[in-house]
FIKOLZA-1660 file (N, C-alpha, C; in steps of 0.1 Angstrom, whole numbers, plus 5000, padded with zeros to 4 digits):
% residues 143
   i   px   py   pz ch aa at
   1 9799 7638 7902  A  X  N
   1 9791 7640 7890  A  X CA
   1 9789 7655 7888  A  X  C
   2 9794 7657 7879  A  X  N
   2 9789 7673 7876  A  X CA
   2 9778 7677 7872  A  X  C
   3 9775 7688 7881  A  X  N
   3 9761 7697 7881  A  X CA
   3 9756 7699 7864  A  X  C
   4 9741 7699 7862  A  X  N
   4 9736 7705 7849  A  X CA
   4 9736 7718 7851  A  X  C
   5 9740 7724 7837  A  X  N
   5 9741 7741 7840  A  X CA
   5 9727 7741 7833  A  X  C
   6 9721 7756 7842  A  X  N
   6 9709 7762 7836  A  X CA
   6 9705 7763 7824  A  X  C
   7 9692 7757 7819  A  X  N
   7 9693 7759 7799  A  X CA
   7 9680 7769 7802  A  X  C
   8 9679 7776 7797  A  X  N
   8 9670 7788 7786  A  X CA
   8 9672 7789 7774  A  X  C
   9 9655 7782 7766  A  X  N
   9 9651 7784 7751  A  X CA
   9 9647 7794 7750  A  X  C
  10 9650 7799 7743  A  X  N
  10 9645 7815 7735  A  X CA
  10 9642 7813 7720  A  X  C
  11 9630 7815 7718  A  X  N
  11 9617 7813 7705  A  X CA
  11 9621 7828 7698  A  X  C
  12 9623 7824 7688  A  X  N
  12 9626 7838 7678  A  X CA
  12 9625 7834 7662  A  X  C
  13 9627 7848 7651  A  X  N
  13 9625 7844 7638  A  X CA
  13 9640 7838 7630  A  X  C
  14 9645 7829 7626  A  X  N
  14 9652 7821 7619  A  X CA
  14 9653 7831 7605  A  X  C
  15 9663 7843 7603  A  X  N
  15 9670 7849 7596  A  X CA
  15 9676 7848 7581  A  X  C
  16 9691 7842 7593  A  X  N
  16 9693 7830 7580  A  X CA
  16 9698 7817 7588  A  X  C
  17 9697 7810 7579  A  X  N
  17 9697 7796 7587  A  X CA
  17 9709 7786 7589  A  X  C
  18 9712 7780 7598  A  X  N
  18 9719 7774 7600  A  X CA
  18 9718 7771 7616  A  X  C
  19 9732 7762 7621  A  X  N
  19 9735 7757 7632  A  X CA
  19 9746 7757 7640  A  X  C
  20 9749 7764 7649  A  X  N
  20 9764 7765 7659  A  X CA
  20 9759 7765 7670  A  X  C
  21 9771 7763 7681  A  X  N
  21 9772 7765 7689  A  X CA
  21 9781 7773 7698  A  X  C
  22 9785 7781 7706  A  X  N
  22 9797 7780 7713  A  X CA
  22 9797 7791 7722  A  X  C
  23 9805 7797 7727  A  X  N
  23 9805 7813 7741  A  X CA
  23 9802 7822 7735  A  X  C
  24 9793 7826 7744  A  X  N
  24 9784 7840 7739  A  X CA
  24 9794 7853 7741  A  X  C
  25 9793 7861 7735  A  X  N
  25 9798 7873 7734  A  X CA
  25 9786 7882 7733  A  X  C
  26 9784 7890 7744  A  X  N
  26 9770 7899 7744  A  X CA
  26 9773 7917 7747  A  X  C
  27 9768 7918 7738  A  X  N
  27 9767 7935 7744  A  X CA
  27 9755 7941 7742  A  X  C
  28 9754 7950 7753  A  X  N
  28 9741 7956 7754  A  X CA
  28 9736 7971 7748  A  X  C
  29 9749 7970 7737  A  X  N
  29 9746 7981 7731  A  X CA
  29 9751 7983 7715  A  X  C
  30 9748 7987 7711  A  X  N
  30 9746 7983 7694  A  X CA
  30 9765 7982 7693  A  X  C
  31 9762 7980 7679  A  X  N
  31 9776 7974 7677  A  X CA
  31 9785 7983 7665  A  X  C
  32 9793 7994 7662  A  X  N
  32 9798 8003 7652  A  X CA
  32 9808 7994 7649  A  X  C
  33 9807 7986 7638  A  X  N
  33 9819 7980 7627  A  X CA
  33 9830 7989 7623  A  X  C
  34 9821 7993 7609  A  X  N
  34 9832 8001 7596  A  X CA
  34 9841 8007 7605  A  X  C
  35 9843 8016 7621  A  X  N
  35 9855 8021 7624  A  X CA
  35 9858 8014 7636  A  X  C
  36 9846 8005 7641  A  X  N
  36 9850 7998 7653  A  X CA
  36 9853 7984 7657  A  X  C
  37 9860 7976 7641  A  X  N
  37 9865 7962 7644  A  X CA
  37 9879 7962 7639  A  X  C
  38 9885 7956 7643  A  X  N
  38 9899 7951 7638  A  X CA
  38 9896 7938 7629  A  X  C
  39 9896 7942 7616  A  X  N
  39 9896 7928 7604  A  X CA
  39 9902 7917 7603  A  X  C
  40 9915 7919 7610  A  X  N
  40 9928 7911 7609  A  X CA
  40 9930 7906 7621  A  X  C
  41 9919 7909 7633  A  X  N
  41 9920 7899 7648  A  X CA
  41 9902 7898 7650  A  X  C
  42 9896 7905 7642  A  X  N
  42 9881 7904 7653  A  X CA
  42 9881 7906 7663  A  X  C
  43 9886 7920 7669  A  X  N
  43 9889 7926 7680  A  X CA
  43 9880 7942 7680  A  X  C
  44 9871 7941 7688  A  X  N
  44 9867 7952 7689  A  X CA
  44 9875 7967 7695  A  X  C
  45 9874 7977 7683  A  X  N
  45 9883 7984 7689  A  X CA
  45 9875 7999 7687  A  X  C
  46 9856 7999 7689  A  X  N
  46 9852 8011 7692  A  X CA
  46 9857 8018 7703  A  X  C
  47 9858 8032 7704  A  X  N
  47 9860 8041 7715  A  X CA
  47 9851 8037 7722  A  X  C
  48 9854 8037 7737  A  X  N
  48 9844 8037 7745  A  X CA
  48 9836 8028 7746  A  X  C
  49 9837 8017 7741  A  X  N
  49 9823 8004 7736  A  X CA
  49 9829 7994 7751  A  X  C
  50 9817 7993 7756  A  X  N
  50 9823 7982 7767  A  X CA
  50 9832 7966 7762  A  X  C
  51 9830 7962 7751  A  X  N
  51 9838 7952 7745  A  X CA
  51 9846 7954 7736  A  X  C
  52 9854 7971 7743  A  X  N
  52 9865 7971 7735  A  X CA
  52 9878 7964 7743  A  X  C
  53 9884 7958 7731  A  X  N
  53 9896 7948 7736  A  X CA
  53 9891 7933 7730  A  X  C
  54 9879 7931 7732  A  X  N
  54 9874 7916 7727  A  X CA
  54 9870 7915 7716  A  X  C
  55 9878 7900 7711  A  X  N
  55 9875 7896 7701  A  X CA
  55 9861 7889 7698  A  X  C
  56 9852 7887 7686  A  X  N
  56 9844 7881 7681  A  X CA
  56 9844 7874 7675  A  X  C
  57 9856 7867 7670  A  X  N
  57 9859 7856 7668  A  X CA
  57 9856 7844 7670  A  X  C
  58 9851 7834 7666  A  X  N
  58 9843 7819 7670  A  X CA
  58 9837 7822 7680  A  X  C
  59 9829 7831 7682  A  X  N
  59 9820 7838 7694  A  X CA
  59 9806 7832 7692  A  X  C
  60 9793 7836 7698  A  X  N
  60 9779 7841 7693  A  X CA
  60 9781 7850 7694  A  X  C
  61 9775 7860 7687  A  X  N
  61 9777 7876 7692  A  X CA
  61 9763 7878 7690  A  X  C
  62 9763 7879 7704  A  X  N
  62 9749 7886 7708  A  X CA
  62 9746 7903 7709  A  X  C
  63 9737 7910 7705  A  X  N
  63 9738 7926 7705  A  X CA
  63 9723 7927 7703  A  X  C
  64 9720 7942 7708  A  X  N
  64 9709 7945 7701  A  X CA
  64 9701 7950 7690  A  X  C
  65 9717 7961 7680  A  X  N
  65 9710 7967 7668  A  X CA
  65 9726 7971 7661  A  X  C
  66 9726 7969 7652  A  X  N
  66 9737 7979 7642  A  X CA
  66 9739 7991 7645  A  X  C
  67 9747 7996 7645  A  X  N
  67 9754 8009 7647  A  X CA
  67 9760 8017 7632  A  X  C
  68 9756 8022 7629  A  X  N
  68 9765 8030 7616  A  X CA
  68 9761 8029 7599  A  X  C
  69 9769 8030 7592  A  X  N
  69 9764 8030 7580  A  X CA
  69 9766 8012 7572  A  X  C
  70 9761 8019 7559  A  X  N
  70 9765 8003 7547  A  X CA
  70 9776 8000 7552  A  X  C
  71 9787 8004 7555  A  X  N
  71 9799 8003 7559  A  X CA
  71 9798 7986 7568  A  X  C
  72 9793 7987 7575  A  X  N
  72 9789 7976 7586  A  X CA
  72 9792 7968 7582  A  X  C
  73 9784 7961 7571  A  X  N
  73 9782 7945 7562  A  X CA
  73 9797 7946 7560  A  X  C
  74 9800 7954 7552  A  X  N
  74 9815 7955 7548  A  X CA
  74 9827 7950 7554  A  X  C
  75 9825 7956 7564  A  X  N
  75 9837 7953 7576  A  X CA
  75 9835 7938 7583  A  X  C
  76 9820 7935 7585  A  X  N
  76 9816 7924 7589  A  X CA
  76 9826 7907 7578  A  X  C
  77 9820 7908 7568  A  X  N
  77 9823 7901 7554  A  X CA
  77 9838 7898 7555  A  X  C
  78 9849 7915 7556  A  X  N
  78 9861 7914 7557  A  X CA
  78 9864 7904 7568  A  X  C
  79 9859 7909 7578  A  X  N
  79 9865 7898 7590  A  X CA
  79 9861 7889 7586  A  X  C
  80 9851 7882 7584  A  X  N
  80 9845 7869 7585  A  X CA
  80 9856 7860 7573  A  X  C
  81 9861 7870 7562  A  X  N
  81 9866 7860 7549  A  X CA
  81 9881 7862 7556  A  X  C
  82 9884 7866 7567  A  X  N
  82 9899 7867 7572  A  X CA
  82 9902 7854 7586  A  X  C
  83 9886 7847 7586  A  X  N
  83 9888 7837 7595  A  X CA
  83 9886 7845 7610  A  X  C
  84 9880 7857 7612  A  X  N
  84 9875 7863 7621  A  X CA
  84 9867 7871 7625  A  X  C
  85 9854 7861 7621  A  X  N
  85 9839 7863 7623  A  X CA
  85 9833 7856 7631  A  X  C
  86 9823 7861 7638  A  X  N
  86 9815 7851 7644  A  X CA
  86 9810 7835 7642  A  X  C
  87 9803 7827 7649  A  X  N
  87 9803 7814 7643  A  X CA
  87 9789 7816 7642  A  X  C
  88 9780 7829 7649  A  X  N
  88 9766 7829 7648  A  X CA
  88 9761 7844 7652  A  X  C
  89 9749 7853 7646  A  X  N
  89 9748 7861 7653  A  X CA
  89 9729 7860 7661  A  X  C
  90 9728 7866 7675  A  X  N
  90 9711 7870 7678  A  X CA
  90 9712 7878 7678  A  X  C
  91 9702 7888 7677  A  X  N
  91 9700 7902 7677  A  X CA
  91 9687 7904 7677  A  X  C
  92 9686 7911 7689  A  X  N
  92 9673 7915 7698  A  X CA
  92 9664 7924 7680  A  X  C
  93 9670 7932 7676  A  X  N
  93 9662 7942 7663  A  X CA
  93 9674 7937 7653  A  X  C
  94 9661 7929 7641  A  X  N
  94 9674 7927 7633  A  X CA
  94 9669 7939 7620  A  X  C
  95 9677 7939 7613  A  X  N
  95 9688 7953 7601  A  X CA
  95 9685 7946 7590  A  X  C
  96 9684 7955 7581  A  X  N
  96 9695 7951 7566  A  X CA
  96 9707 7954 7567  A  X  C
  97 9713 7960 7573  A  X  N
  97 9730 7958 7574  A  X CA
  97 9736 7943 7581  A  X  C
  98 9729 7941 7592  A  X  N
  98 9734 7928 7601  A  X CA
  98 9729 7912 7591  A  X  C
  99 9720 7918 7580  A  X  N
  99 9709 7907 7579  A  X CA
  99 9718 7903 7566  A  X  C
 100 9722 7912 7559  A  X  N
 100 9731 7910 7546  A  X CA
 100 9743 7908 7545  A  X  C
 101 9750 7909 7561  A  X  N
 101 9761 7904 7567  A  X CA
 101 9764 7891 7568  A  X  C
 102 9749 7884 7572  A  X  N
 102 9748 7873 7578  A  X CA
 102 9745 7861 7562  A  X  C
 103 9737 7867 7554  A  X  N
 103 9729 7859 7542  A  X CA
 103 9747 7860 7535  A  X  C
 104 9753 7870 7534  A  X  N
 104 9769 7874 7526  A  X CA
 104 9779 7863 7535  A  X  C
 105 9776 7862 7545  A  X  N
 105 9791 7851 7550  A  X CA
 105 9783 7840 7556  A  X  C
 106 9768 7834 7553  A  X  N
 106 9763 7826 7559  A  X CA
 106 9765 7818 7570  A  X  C
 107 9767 7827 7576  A  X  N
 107 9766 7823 7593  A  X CA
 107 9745 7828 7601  A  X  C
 108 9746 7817 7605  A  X  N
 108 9734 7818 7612  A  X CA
 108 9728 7831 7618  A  X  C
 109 9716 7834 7618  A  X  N
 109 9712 7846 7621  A  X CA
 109 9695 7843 7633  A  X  C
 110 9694 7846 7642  A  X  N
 110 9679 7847 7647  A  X CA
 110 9681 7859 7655  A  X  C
 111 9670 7864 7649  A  X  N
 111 9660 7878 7660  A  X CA
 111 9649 7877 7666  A  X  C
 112 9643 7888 7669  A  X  N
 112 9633 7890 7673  A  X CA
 112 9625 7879 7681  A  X  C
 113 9634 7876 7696  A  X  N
 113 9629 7865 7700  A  X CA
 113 9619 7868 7713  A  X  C
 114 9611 7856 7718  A  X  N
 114 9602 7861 7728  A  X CA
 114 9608 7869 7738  A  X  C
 115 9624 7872 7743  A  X  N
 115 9631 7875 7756  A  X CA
 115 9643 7886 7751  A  X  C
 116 9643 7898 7756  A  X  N
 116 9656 7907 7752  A  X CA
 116 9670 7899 7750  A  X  C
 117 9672 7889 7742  A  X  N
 117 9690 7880 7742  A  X CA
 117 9697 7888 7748  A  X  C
 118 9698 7900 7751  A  X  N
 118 9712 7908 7757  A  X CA
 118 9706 7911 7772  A  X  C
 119 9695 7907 7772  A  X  N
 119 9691 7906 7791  A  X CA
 119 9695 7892 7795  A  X  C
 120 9692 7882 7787  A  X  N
 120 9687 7869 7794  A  X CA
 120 9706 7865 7790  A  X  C
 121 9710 7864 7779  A  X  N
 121 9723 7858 7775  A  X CA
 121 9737 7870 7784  A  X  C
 122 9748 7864 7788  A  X  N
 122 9761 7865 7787  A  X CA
 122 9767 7865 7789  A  X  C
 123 9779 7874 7786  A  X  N
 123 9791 7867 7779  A  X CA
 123 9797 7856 7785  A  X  C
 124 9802 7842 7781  A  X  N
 124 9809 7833 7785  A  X CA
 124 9796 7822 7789  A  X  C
 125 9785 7826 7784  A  X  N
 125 9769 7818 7785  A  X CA
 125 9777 7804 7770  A  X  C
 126 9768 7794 7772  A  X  N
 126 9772 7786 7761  A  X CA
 126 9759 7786 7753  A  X  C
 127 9758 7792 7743  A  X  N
 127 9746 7789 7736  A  X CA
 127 9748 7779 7720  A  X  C
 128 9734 7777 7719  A  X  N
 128 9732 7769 7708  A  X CA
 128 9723 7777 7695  A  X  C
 129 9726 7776 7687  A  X  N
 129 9717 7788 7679  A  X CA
 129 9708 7774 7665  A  X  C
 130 9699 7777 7665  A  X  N
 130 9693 7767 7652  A  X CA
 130 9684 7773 7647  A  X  C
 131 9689 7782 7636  A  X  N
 131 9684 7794 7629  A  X CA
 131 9675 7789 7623  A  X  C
 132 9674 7778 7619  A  X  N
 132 9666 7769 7607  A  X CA
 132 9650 7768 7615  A  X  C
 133 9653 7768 7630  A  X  N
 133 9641 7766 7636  A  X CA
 133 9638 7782 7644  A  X  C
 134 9645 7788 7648  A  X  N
 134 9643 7801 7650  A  X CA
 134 9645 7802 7668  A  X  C
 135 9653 7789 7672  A  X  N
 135 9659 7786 7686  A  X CA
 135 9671 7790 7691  A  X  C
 136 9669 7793 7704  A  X  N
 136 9682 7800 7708  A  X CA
 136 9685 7792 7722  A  X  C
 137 9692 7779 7725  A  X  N
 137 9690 7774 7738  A  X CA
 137 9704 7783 7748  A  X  C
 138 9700 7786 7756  A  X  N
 138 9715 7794 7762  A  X CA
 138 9717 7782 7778  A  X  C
 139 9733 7776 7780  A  X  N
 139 9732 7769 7793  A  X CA
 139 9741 7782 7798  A  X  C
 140 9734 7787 7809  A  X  N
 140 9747 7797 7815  A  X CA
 140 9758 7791 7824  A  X  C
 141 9768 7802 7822  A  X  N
 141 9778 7795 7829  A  X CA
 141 9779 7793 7841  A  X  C
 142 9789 7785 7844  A  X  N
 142 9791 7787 7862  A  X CA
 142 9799 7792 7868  A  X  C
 143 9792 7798 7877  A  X  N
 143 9793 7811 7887  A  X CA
 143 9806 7803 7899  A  X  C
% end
């Protein structure tokens, strides 16, 4: 019988709302769109960004704050209407850039939760996001 993987709930504010699930994609440091995503793969391609090379694609993408200008939403939107956007985002400090991203391609949004998400969550964590309720259940992976 296979082991239960570790679950952590994380209580936070419900953005915009909705429900997914699936592998976390976390970074611990803000995230530059307008010149640091590839639209046409959802591949991060900032200079220097530790998840450059990775895609965001059917991800969570977990982060802590926006990086850059209006630009952001923009690039966000592109990917998402090209079939390569996230399926959810948390973010430790949420934006009007990230927030109008999220309400513009309606994919689920929670912030501002009781636990830093980019301490407790990642990458390849399985989480559950239920924006509607402002819940973040993360099972981590196994080691």
């Amino acid at each position: 019988m296979a082991e239960e993987r570790e679950k952590i709930v994380l209580r936070g504010r419900g953005v915009v709302g909705g429900l997914a699930e699936g592998e976390a994609l976390v970074s611990k440091r803000g995230i530059e769109l307008l010149f640091g995503l590839n639209r046409d793969t959802g591949m991060i391609t900032e200079w220097k960004h530790p998840l450059k090379g990775q895609s965001i694609k059917g991800k969570i993408l977990v982060f802590p704050f926006h990086r850059g200008s209006s630009g952001w939403g923009g690039t966000f939107i592109s990917a998402h209407s090209r079939g390569n956007g996230p399926l959810a985002m948390v973010i430790r400090d949420s934006d009007f850039f990230a927030t109008n991203a999220a309400v513009a391609t309606g994919i689920p949004l929670v912030a501002e939760l009781d636990a830093d998400p980019c301490q407790v969550i990642e990458s390849g964590d399985w989480v559950k996001v239920d924006a509607d309720r402002g819940v973040v259940e993360v099972y981590k992976k196994r080691v």
